[in-house]
Structure formats: structure tokens, C-alpha cells
C-alpha positions in Angstrom: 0.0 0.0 0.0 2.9 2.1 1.1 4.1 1.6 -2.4 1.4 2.7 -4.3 0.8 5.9 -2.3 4.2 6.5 -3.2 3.6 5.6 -6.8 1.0 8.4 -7.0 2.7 10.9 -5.2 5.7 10.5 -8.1 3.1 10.8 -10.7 1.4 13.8 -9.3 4.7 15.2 -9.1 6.1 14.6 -12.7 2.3 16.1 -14.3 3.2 19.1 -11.8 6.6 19.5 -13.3 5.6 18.7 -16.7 3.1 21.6 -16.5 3.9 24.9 -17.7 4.2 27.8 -15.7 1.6 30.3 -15.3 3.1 33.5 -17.7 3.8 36.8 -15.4 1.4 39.2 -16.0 4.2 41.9 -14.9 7.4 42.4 -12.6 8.3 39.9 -10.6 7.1 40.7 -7.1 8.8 43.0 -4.4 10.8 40.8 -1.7 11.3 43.5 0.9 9.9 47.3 1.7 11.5 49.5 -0.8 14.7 49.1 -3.2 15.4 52.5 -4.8 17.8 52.0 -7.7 21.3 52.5 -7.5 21.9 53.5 -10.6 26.0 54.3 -10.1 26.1 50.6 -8.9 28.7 48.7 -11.3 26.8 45.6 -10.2 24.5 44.6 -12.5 21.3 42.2 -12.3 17.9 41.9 -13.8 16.9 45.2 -12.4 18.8 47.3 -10.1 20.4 47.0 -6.7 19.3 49.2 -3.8 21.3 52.3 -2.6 21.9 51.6 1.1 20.7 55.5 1.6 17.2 57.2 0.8 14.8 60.1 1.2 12.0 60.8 0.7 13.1 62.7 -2.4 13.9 59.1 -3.9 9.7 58.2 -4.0 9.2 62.1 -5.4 9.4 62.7 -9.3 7.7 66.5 -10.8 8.5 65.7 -14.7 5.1 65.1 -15.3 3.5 68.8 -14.7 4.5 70.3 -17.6 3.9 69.5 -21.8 7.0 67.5 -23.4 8.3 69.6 -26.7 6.3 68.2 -29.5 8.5 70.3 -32.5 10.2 66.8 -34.0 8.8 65.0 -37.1 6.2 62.9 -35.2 4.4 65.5 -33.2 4.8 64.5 -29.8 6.6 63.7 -27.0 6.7 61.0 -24.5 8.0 61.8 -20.9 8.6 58.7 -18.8 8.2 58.3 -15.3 9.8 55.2 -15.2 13.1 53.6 -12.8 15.4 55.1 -15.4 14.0 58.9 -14.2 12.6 57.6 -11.2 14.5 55.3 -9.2 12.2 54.7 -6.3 10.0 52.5 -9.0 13.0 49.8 -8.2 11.1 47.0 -7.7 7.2 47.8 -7.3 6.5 46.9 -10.8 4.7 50.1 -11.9 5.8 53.1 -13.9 3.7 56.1 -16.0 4.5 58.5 -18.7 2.5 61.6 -20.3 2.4 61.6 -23.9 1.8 65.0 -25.7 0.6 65.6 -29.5 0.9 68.3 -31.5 -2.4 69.1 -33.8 -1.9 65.9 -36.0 1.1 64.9 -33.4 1.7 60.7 -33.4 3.1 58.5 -31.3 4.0 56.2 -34.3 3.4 52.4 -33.8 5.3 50.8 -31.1 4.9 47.8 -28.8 5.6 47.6 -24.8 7.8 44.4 -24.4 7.5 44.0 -20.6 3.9 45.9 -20.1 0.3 46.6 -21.0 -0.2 50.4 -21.0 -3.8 51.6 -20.0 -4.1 56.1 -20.7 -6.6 58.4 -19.7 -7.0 61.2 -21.9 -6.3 64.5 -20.4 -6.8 67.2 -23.2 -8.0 66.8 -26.8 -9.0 64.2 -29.3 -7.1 60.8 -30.2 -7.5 58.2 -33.0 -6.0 54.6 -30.9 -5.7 51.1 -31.7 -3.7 48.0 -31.2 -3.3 45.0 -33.8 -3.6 41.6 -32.5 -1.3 38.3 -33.8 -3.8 37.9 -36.0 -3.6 41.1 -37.9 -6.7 42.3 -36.6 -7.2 46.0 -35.5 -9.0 47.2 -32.7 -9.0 51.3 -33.2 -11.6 54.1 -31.6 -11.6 57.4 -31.3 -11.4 58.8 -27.9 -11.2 62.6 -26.1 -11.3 64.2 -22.6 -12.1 62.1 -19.4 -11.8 58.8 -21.9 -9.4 55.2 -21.2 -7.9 52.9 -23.4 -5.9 50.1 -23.3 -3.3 48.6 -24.8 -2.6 44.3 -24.4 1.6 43.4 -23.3 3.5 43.2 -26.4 1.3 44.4 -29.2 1.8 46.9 -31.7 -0.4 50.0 -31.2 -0.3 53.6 -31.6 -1.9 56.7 -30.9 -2.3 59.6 -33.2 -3.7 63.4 -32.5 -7.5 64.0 -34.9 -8.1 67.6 -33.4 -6.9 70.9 -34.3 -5.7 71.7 -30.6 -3.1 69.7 -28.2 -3.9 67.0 -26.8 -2.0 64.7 -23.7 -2.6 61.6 -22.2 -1.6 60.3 -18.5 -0.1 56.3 -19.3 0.2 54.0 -16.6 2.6 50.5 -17.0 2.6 47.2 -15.0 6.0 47.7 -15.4 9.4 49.5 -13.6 11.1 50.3 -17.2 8.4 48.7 -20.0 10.4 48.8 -22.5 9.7 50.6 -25.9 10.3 49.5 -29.7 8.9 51.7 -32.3 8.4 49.6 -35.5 9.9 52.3 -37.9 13.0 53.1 -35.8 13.8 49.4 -34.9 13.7 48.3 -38.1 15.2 51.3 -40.4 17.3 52.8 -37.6 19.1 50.4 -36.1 22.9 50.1 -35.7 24.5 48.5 -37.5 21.7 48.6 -39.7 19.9 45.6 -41.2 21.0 44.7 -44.5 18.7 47.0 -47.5 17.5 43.8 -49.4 16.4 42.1 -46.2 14.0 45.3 -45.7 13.3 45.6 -49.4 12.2 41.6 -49.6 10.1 41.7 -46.2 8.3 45.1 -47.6 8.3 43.9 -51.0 9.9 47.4 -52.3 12.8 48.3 -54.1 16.3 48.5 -52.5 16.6 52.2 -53.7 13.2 52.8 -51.5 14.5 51.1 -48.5 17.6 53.3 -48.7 15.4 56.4 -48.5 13.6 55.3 -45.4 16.8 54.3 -44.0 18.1 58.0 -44.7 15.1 59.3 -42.4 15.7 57.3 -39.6 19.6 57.6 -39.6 21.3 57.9 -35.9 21.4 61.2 -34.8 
């Protein structure tokens, strides 16, 4: 008898370990009070490590009160509250940014690796959407007062319809989310990816390619 119950215990274990694990939603949790980054730290870990001295100053961040400069060829301007600006966000797993647009301002298509973004519209009318693996788009129009969000991982954008500025308050499930915008990663990166790579994938002409490229070019 002893045997069998042992039997079963071993196969309960092996489906248990054969199982996968449930995905993380976001961060991994916090495993004590507070862990302000070190950011000067030469150690280096998933993360940050935590300065040994803090203030109240550290859990304090004002970049958010005034409207990002939106004069560059998209039309806005994203200021991030994250760990990067904001290093008392080490560890809790949460992070913001205000976006502002320009009359006709975008913030071109982009995905959050490590986040789902959720924004509530502050000023002004916004076309929005995300695209699903399945190619299919979810877009609305939405203004003052209105939320929207935007699944971990998949491409969406947000682009100005009114004729005044408008901004948006974003909130992340995430210390540093992570941002790739499609146009940038692929025709800006360095080095950059090989022309007839982009020209097959697009199904354009090298010469074409090339022009993008020339757009895009590192600063």
C-alpha cells in the first residue's frame, strides 16, 4: 500500500513539473519594503540594486507637470516616469508617462515588451488602436475624461484628430516597459539591417529602402 501511495505521489509530481508555468502578468514581485535604484552601482542584475541611503526625495518625481516639446517629425513627446527617471519604481512593478501631441502629433506604432499600457486622456481628441497576432485591429476614437488600453506586447499607436493639443496620462505594470517603435527598430538600427532584407520583407525596391533608412539615420 505504502508503495502505491508513493507511486502516485511521483506521478502527481512529474504532471506538476511537466506543466507549464503560469506567464507573469508583470514584474516579478517585491521581496522586501522599498529598493530605490542604485543607478551608479557597477553591479548589475535583472533590475537594479538598492542604494543603502534614501529620502523621501527618492519616491518624489515632478516631470510630469508640464507638456513634453512636441516640434520633431512625429508631433509628440513621451516623458517617462519610469526607474530610469525615477529610481524609487525599483522593484514595485509600476511606472507612468504623459504623452503629448501636436495638432496631428503621433506616437508612431510601437509595442511595450515588458507591459500593457492603460491612458486616460487629459486634453484633446485621439484616434488609438492595437493590432492583435492575428492582424486584426481594434482602433476608436477617444477625447477628454476617456481610457484605453493597450494588451503586453502588441503593436499600437496613438495619433492626434483635433486641431488643438492634446496629452494623455499612461500607466505600466512595469518599472522600465520597454519601448520599440516599428519604424525606428527596423530602419534605424545600428549597425543597420541589410537594405535587401527590408526591401524583400516590404516587398519594395532596395533604392526605396535606402530612403527610409536616410530618415531614420542615428542622430
Amino acid at each position: 500500500m505504502a508503495r502505491m501511495i508513493h507511486l502516485y505521489v511521483a506521478a502527481a509530481c512529474a504532471v506538476a513539473l511537466a506543466l507549464p508555468a503560469p506567464a507573469v502578468a508583470g514584474d516579478p514581485d517585491m521581496l522586501q519594503d522599498v529598493c530605490v535604484a542604485d543607478k551608479a552601482s557597477p553591479i548589475k542584475l535583472n533590475g537594479f540594486p538598492c542604494k543603502a541611503s534614501i529620502t523621501a526625495d527618492d519616491f518624489f518625481f515632478p516631470g510630469l507637470r508640464n507638456p513634453g516639446n512636441t516640434n520633431n517629425p512625429a508631433g509628440s513627446a513621451v516623458t517617462a516616469a519610469n526607474v530610469d527617471s525615477f529610481p524609487g519604481l525599483n522593484t514595485l512593478g509600476v511606472s507612468m508617462a504623459r504623452i503629448d501631441y501636436a495638432p496631428g502629433g503621433q506616437n508612431p506604432p510601437h509595442t511595450h515588451p515588458r507591459a500593457t499600457e492603460i491612458i486616460f486622456v487629459l486634453e484633446g481628441t485621439l484616434e488609438v488602436g492595437f493590432i492583435t497576432t492575428a492582424n486584426k485591429l481594434f482602433a476608436k476614437t477617444i477625447t477628454k475624461g476617456d481610457v484605453f488600453v493597450f494588451p503586453r506586447g502588441l503593436v499600437h499607436f496613438q495619433q492626434n484628430r483635433g486641431y488643438c493639443p492634446a496629452s494623455v496620462i499612461a500607466g505600466f505594470n512595469s518599472q522600465l516597459q520597454g519601448t520599440q517603435a516599428i519604424a525606428t527598430t527596423l530602419f534605424g538600427a545600428t549597425p543597420p539591417i541589410d537594405s535587401d532584407i527590408l526591401a524583400k520583407a516590404f516587398r519594395v525596391s532596395n533604392w526605396e529602402v535606402d530612403a527610409i533608412k536616410a530618415k531614420f539615420a542615428p542622430k
